[in-house]
PABAVO-841015 format. One line per 4 residues: number of its first residue (from 1); their letters; for each residue z, x, y of C-alpha. Coordinates in nm, 2 decimals, always signed. Layout:
# PABAVO-841015
NUM) a) Z/X/Y; ...
# end
This chain:
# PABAVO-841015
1) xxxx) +14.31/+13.86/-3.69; +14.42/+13.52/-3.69; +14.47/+13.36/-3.32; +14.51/+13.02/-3.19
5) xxxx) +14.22/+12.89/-2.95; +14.30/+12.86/-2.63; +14.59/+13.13/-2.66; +14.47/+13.35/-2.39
9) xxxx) +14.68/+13.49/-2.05; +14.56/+13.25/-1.74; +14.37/+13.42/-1.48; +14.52/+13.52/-1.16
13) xxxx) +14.36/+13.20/-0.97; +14.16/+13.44/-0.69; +14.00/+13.60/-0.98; +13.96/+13.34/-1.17
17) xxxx) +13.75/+13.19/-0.90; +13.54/+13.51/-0.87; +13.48/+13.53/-1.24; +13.32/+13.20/-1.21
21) xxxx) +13.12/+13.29/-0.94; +12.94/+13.59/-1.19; +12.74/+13.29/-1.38; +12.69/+13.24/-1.72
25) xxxx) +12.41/+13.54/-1.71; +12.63/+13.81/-1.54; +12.86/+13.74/-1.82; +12.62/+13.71/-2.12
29) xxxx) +12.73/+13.99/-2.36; +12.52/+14.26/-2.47; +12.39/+14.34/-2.78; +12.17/+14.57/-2.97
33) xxxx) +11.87/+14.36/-2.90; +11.89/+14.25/-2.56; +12.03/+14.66/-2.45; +11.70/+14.79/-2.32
37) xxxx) +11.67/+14.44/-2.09; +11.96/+14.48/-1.96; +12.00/+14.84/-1.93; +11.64/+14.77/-1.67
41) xxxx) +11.77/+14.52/-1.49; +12.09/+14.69/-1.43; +11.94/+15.02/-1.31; +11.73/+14.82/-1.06
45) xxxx) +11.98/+14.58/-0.95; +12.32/+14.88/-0.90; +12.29/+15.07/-0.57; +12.19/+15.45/-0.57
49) xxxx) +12.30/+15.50/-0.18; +12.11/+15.85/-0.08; +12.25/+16.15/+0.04; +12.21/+16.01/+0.39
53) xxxx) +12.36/+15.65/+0.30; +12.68/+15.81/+0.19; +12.72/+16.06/+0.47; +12.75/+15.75/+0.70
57) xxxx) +12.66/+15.89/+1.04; +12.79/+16.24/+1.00; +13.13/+16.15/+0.85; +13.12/+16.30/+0.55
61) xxxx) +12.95/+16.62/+0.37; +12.70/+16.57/+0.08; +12.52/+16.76/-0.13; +12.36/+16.70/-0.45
65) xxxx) +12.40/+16.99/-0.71; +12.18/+17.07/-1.07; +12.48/+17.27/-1.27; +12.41/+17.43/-1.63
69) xxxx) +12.46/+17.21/-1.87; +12.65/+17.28/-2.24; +12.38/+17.52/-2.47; +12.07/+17.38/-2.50
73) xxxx) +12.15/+17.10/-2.30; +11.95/+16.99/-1.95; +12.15/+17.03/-1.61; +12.40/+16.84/-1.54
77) xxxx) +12.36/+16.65/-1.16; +12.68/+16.68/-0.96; +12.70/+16.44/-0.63; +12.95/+16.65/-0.40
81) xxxx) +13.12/+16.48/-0.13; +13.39/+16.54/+0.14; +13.53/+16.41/+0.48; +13.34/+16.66/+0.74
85) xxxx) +13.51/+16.87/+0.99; +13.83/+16.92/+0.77; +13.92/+17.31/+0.74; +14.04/+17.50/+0.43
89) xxxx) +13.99/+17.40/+0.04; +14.05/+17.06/-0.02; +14.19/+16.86/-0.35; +13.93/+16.76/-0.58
93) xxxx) +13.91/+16.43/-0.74; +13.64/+16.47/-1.04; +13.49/+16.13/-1.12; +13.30/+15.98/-1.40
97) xxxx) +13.14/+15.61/-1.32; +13.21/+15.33/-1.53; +12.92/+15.12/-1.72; +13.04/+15.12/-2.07
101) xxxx) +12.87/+15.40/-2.13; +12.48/+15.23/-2.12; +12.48/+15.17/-1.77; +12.60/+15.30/-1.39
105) xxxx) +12.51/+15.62/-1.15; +12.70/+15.92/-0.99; +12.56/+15.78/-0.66; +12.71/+15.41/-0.66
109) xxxx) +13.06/+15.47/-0.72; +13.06/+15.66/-0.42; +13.10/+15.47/-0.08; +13.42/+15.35/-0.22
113) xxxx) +13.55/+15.64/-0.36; +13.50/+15.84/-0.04; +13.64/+15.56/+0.22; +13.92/+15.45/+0.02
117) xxxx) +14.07/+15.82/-0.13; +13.87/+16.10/+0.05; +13.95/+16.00/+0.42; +14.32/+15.90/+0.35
121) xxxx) +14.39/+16.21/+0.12; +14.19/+16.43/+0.27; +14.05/+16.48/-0.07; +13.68/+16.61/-0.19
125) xxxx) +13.50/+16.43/-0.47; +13.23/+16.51/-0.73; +13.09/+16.26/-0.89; +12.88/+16.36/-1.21
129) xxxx) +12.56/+16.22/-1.34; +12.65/+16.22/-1.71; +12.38/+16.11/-1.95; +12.36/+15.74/-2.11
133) xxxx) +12.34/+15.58/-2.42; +12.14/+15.56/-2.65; +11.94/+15.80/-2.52; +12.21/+16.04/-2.48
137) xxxx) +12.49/+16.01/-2.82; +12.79/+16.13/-2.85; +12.86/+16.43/-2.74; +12.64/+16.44/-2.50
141) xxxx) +12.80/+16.21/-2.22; +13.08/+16.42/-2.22; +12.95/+16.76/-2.33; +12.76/+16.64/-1.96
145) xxxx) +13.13/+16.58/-1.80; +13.30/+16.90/-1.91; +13.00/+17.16/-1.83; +13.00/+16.99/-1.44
149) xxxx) +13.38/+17.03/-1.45; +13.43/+17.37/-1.55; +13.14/+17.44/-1.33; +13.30/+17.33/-1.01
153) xxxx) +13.62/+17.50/-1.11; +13.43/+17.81/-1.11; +13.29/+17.77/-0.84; +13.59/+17.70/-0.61
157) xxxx) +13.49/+17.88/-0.34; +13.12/+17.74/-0.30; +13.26/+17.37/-0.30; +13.55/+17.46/-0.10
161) xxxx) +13.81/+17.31/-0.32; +14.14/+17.44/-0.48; +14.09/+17.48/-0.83; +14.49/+17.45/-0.89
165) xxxx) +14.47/+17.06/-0.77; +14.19/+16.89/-0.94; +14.25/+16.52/-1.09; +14.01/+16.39/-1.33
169) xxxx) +13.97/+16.03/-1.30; +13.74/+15.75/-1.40; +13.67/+15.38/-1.45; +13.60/+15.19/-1.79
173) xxxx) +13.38/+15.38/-1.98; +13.45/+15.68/-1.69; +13.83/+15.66/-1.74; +13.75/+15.69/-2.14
177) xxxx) +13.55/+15.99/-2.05; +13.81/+16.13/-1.82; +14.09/+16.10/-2.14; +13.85/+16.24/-2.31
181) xxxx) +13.81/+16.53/-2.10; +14.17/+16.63/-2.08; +14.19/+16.64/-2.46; +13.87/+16.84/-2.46
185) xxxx) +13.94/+17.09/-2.14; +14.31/+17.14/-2.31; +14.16/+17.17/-2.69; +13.92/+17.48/-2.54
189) xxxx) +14.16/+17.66/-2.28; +13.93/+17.49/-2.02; +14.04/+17.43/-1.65; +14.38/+17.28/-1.61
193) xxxx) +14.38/+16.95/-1.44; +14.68/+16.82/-1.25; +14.63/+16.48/-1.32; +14.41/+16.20/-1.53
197) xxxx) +14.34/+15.88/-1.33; +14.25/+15.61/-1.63; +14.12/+15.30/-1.44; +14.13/+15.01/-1.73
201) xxxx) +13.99/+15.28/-1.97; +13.75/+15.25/-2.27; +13.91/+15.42/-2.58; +13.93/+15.25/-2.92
205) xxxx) +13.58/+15.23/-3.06; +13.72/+15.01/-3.36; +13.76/+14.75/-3.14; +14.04/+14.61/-3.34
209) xxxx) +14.34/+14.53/-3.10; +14.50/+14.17/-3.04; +14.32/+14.15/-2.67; +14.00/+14.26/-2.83
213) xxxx) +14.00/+13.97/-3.02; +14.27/+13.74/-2.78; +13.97/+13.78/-2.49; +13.63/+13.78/-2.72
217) xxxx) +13.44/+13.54/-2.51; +13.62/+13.55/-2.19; +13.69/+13.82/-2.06; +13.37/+14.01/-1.84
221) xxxx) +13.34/+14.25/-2.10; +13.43/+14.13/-2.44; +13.43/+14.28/-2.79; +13.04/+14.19/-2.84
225) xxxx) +12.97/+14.41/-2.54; +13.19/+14.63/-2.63; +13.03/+14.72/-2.98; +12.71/+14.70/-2.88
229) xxxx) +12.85/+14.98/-2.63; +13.00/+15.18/-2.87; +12.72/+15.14/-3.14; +12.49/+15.30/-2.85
233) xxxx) +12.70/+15.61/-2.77; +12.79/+15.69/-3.18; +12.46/+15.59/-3.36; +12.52/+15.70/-3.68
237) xxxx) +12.91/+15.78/-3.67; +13.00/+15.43/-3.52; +13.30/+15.30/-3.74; +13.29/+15.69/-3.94
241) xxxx) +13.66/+15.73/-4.01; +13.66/+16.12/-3.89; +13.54/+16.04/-3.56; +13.68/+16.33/-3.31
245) xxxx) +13.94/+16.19/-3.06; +13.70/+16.38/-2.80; +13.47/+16.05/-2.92; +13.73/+15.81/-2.91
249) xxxx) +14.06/+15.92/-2.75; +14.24/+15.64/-2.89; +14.23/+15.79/-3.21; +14.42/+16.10/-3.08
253) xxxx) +14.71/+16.18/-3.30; +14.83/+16.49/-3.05; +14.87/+16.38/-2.68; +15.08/+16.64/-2.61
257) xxxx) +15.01/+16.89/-2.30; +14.78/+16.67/-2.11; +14.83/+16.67/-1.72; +15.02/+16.35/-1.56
261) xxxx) +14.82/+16.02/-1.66; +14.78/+15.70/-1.42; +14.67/+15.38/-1.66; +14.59/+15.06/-1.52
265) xxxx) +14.45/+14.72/-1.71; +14.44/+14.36/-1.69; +14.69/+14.08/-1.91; +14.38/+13.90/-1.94
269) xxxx) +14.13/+14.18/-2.02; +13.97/+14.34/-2.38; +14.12/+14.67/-2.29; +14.44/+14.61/-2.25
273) xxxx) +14.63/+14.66/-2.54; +14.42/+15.03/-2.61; +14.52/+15.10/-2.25; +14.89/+15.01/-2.35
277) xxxx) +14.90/+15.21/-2.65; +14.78/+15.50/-2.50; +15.02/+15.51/-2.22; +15.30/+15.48/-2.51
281) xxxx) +15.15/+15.74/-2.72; +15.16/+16.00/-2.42; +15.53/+15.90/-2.36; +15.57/+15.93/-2.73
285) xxxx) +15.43/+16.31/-2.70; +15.66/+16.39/-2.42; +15.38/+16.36/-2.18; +15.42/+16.16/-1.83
289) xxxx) +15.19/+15.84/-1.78; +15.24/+15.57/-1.53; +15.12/+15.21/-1.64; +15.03/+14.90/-1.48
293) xxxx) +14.94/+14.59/-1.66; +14.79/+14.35/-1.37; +14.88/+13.96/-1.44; +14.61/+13.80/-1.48
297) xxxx) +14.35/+14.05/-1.42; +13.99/+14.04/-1.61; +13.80/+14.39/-1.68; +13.70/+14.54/-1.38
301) xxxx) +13.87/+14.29/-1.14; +13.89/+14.48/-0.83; +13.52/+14.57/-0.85; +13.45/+14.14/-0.86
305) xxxx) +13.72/+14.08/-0.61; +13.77/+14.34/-0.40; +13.94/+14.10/-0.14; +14.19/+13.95/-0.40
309) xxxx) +14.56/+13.98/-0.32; +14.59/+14.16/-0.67; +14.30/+14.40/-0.64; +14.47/+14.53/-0.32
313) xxxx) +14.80/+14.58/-0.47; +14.58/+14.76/-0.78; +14.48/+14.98/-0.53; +14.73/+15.06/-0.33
317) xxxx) +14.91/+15.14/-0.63; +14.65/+15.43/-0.75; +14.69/+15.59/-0.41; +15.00/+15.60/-0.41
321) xxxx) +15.00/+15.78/-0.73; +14.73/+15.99/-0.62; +14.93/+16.07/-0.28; +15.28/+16.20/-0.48
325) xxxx) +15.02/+16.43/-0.75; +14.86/+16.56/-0.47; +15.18/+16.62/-0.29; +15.33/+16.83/-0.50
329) xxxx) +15.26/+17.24/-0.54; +14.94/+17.26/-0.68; +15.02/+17.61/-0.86; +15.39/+17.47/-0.98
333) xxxx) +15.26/+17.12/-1.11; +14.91/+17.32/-1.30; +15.15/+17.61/-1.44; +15.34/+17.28/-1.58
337) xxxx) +15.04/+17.14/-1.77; +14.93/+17.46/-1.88; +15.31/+17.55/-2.05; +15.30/+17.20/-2.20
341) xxxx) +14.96/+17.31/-2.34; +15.12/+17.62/-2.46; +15.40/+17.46/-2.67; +15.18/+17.21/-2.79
345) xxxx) +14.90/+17.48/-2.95; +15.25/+17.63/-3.10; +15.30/+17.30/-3.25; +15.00/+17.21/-3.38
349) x) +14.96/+17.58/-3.55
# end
């Protein structure tokens, strides 16, 4: 792909200044050899808040959970988590961390998770401990994702949640998961999610878009990363042309009958033209997807910044979408997504 040098979107100045600030190491890209050294140092850098951290002095409810995993596969770890002293079964956001797929916990994603949607929404959260790569391939990770979903859907009544308003969500390599999810949970007759929350979301392994290449080298996680990432979770099948969607949702030639999809990237990020197409490609199916394309944003922007002007207004944004999901009948919006699933197995018959 042939591009000019120096033909890349400016930064959004706040986050340009916070990029900086990550050094030259923080942004060294990861590859095949230098994986395992980084993979350590992340793991003992990222916090793992305990169960007593996150119930911050009483105000919220959490409990660690071992589920079943998929046949022949270990339990699943589910972090469950909900504002205390609220009555009655509560929305569930299911979340799957971000890390490109090689790094991250259920546990650090947490404290921001729980003060930013759970208080305001009044909203109950599970965060799930999905397995890494490359000591965990494809399908694993999100073999990992769909047993502790269907598990807390079937278990409703233990968690205290209402199995008719559950969004799936995640960041990076958790919002790829959670797109993967919603092809997988409709693709089985699985539990019927009201909504997919895809925060700059990790979806193309071929890693072949204009910003792939536009950003190689700027952005925090570039294409370099990004491969190595990829070559992790697919081994063997990394670049395979039959690659399932499940793998790689971006290859997806059916989007049709997936719940309501929230997309968010960066101008100035490697995602962003997956993220773009994706959003297109639901519309394109007849499916609903609200995007957002942040000028000047980088990968994972708010997480760097979370003081910048433009990470509040990302986040605003999300809750706002999350507020008018939630608002609407949980039984009227699922029975929606379930018809849409309905005339889309006609379709594809």
């Amino acid at each position: 792909m042939d591009l000019a040098r120096g033909n890349t979107p400016p930064f959004d100045p706040e986050l340009s200044t916070a990029l900086a600030a990550l050094g030259d190491e923080a942004r060294e890209p990861f590859t095949l050899e230098n994986l395992a050294a980084r993979q350590e140092k992340d793991a003992a850098a990222r916090p793992r808040p305990t169960v007593a951290e996150l119930q911050a002095d009483g105000r919220f409810e959490v409990e660690e959970l071992r589920v079943p995993g998929e046949s022949g596969a270990p339990d699943v770890t589910l972090v469950s988590a909900r504002p205390a002293g609220i009555a009655g079964p509560l929305s569930l956001l299911y979340y799957m961390h971000g890390g490109g797929m090689i790094m991250g916990n259920a546990w650090s994603v947490l404290p921001r998770l729980l003060h930013e949607w759970a208080l305001g929404l009044e909203l109950a959260v599970v965060s799930v401990e999905y397995r890494l790569a490359p000591q965990a391939q494809y399908p694993g990770p999100l073999e990992d994702c769909y047993a502790g979903f269907v598990w807390a859907a079937e278990h409703a009544d233990r968690l205290d949640i209402d199995a008719e308003r559950i969004v799936i969500g995640g960041k990076s390599a958790g919002g790829g998961l959670a797109a993967a999810l919603a092809l997988l949970t409709r693709d089985r007759g699985g539990p019927v999610p009201i909504g997919q929350l895809l925060l700059c979301p990790m979806l193309d392994d071929r890693n072949n878009t204009y910003s792939s290449h536009q950003m190689a080298g700027v952005d925090a996680w570039d294409r370099i990363s990004n491969a190595t990432a990829w070559q992790a979770l697919l081994g063997d099948r990394y670049g395979a042309a039959d690659l399932p969607s499940y793998a790689a949702p971006a290859r997806a030639t059916d989007l049709s009958g997936l719940p309501p999809a929230y997309i968010d990237v960066g101008s100035a990020e490697t995602f962003r033209d997956e993220g773009v197409a994706y959003a297109n490609s639901i519309w394109q199916a007849g499916g609903q997807a609200e995007l957002h394309v942040w000028p000047g944003a980088f990968h994972g922007f708010d997480t760097f910044a979370p003081r910048a002007a433009l990470s509040q207004d990302a986040r605003n944004a999300r809750t706002r979408w999350l507020r008018r999901i939630l608002a609407q009948s949980g039984g009227t919006l699922r029975a929606a997504v379930t018809e849409d699933r309905r005339s889309g197995q006609r379709q594809r018959r």
